[in-house]
SERO-4910 file (N, C-alpha, C, O; in steps of 0.05 Angstrom, whole numbers):
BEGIN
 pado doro    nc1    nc2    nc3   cac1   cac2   cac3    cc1    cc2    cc3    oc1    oc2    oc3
  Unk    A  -2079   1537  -1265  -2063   1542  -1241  -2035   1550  -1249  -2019   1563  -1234
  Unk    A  -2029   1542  -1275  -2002   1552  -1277  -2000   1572  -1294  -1980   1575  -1308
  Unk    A  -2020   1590  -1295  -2019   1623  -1308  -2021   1634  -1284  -2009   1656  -1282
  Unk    A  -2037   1624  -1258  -2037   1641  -1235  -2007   1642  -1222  -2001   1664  -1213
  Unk    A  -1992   1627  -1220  -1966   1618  -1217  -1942   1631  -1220  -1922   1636  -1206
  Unk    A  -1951   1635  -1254  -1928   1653  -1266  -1932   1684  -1262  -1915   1700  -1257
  Unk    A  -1961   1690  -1265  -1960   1716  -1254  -1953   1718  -1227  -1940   1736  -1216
  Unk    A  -1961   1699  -1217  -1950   1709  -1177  -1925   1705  -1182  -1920   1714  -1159
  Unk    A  -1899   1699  -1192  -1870   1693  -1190  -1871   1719  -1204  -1861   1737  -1190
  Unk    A  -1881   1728  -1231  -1873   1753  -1249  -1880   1784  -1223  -1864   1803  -1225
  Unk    A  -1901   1786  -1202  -1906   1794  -1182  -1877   1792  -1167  -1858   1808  -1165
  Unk    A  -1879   1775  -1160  -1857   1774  -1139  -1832   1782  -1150  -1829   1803  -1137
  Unk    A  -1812   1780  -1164  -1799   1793  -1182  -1796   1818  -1179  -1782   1831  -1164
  Unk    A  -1816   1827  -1200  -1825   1853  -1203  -1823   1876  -1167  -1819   1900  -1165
  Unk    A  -1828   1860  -1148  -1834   1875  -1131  -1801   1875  -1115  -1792   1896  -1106
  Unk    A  -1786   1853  -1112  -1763   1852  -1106  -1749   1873  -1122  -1741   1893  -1112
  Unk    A  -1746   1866  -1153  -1732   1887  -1162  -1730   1917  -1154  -1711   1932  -1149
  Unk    A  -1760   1922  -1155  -1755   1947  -1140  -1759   1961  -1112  -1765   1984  -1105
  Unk    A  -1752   1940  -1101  -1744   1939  -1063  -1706   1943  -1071  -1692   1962  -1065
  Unk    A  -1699   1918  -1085  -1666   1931  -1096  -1663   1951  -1094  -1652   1962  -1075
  Unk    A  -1673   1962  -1120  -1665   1987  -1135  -1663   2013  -1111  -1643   2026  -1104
  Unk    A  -1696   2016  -1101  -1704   2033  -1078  -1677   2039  -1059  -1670   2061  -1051
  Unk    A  -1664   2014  -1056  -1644   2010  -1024  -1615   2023  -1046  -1602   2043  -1050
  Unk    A  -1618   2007  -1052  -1590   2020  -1078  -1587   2045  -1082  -1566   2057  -1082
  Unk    A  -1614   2057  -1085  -1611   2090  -1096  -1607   2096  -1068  -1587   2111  -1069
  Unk    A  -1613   2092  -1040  -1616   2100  -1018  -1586   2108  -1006  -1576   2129   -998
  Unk    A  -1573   2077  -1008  -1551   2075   -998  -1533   2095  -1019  -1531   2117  -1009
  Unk    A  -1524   2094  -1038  -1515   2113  -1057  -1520   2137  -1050  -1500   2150  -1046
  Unk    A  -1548   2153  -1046  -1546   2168  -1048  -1539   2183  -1013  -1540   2207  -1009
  Unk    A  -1536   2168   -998  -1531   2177   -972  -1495   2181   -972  -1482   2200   -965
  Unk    A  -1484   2153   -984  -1459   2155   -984  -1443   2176  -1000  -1419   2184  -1000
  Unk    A  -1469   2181  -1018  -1450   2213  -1034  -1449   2237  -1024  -1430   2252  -1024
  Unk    A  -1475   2244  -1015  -1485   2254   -996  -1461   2265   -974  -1455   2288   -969
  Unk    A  -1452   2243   -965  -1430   2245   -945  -1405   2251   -951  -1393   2268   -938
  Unk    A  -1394   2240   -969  -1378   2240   -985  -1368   2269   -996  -1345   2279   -998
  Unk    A  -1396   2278  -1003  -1397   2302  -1018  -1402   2325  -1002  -1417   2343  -1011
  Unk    A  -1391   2327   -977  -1404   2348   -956  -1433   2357   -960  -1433   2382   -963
  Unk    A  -1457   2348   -960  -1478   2352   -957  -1479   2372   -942  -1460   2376   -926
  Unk    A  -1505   2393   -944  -1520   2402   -964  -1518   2412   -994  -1534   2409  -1012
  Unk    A  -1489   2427   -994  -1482   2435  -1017  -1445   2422  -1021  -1424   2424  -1010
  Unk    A  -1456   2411  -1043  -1427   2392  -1046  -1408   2407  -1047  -1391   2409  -1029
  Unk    A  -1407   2425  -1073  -1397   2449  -1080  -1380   2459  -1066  -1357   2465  -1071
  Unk    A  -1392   2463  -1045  -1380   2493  -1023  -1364   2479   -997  -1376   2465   -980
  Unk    A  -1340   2484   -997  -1331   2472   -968  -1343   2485   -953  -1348   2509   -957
  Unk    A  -1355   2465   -920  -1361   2482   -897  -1331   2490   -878  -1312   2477   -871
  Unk    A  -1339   2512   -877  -1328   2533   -864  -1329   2540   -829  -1349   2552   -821
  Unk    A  -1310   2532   -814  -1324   2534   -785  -1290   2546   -775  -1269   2548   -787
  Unk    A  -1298   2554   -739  -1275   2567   -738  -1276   2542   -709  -1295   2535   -695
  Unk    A  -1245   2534   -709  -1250   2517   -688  -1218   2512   -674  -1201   2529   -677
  Unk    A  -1212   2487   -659  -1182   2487   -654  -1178   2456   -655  -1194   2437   -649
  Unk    A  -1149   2457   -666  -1143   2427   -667  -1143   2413   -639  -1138   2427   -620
  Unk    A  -1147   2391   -637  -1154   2385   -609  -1131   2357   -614  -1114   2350   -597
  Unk    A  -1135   2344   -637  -1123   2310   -644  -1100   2322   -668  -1102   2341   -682
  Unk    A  -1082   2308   -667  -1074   2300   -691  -1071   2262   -691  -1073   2251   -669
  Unk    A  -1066   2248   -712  -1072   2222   -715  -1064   2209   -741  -1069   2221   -762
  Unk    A  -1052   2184   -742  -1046   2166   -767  -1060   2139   -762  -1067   2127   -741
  Unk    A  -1061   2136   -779  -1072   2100   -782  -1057   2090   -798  -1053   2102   -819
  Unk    A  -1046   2067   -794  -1026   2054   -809  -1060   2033   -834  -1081   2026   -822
  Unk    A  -1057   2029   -857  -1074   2019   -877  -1057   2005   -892  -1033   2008   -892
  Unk    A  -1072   1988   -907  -1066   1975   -922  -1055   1981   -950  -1044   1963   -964
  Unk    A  -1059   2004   -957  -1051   2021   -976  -1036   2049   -972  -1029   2066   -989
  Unk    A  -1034   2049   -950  -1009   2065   -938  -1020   2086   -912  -1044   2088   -907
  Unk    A  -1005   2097   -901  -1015   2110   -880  -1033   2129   -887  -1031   2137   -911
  Unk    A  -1055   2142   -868  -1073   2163   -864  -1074   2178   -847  -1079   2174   -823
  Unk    A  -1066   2204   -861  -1063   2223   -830  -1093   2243   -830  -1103   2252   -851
  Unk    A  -1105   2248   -801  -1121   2263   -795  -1114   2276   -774  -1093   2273   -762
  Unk    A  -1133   2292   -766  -1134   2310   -740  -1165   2326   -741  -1178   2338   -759
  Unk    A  -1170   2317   -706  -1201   2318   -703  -1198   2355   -693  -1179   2363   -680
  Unk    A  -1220   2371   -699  -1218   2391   -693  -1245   2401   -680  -1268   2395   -688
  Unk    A  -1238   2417   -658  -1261   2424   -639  -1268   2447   -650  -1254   2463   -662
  Unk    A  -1296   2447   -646  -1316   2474   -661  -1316   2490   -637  -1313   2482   -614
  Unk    A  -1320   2517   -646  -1327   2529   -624  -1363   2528   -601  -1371   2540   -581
  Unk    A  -1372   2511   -617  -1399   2505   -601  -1390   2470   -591  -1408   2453   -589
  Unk    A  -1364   2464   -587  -1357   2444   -572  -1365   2412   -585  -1361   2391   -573
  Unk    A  -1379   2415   -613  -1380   2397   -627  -1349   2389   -636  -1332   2406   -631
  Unk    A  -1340   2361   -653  -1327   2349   -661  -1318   2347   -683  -1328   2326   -689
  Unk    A  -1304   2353   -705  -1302   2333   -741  -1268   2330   -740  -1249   2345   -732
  Unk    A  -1271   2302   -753  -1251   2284   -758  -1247   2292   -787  -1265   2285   -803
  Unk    A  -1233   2301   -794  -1219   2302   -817  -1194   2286   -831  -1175   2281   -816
  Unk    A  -1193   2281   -851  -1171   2266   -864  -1159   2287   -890  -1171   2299   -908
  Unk    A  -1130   2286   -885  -1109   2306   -901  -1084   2291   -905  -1075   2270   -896
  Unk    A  -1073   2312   -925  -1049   2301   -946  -1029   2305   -914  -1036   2320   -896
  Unk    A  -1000   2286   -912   -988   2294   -899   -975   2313   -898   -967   2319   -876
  Unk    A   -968   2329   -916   -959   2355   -913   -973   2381   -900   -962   2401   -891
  Unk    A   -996   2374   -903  -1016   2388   -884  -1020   2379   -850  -1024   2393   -830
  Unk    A  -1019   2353   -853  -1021   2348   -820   -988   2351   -812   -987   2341   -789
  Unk    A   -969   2358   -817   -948   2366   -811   -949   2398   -802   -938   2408   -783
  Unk    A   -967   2410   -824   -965   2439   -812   -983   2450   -797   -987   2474   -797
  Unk    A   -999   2429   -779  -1015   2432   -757  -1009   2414   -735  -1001   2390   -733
  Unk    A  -1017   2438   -715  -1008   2423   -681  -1027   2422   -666  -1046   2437   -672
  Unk    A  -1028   2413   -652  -1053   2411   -625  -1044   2430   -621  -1021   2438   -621
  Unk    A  -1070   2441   -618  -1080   2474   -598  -1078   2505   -620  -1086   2528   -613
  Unk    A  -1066   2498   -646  -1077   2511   -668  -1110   2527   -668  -1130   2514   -662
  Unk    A  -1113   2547   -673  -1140   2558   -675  -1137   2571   -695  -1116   2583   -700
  Unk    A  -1159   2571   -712  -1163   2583   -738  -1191   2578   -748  -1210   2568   -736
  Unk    A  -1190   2585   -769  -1209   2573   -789  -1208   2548   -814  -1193   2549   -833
  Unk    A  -1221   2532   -810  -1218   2503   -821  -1241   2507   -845  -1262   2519   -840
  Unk    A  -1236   2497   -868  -1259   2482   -890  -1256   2456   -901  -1237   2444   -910
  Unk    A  -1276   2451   -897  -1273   2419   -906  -1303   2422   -923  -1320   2440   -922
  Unk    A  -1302   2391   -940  -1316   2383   -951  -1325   2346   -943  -1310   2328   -950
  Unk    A  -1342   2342   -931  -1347   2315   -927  -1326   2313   -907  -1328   2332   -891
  Unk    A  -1307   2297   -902  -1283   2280   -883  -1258   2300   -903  -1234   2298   -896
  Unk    A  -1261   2310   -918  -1239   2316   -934  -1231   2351   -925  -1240   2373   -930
  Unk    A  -1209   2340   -910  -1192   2373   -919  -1189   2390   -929  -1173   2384   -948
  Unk    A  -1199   2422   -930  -1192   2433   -950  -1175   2455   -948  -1166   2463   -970
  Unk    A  -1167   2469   -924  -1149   2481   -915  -1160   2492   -886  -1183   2489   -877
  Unk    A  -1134   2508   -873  -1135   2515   -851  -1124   2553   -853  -1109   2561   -871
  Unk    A  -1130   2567   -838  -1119   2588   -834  -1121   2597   -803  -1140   2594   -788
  Unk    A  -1099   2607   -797  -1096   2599   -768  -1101   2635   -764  -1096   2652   -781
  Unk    A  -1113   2640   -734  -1115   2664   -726  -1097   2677   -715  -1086   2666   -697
  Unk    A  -1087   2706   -721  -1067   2725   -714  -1056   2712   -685  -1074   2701   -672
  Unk    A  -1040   2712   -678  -1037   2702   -647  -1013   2739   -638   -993   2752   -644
  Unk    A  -1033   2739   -623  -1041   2771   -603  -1005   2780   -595  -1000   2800   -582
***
């Protein structure tokens, strides 16, 4: 009884460990994923849209400035930028935005007529 024992605990083990591991790679790889502007990390996405928000959060490690920008198909993204960048954007700005993940990567604003 106690060889059946140790294999059912060496079982059990064995099968937790890799229920861990499984969730581990999962969560990691979603959060890089995200992180990393998914599908292609590489490449900022590119959309043409208008600032709609600008915004700070006071943190614990110092303030965070963003500003949420409207797509032209009326979707949403919240972005986060250096303050010298959210300084040189205003609500109602239109241009073209790239970002990567939540991360800023520049703006170019359109000819204004």
């Amino acid at each position: 009884m106690s060889n059946e024992l140790a294999a059912s605990l060496v079982v059990l083990v064995f099968v937790a460990s890799a229920a861990v591991l499984a969730l581990g790679y999962t969560v990691l790889t979603r959060f890089l994923r995200r992180w990393q502007g998914a599908p292609d990390a590489d490449e900022p996405l590119i959309v043409h849209g208008r600032v709609s928000e600008r915004w700070e959060e006071d943190r614990p490690e110092g303030v965070a400035f963003g500003v949420t920008i409207e797509q032209d198909d009326g979707t949403t993204v919240e972005l986060y930028l250096a303050g010298s960048d959210h300084a040189r954007l205003a609500v109602g700005d239109v241009g073209t935005v790239r970002y990567t993940g939540e991360r800023f990567r520049g703006f170019t604003a359109d000819p204004r007529p």
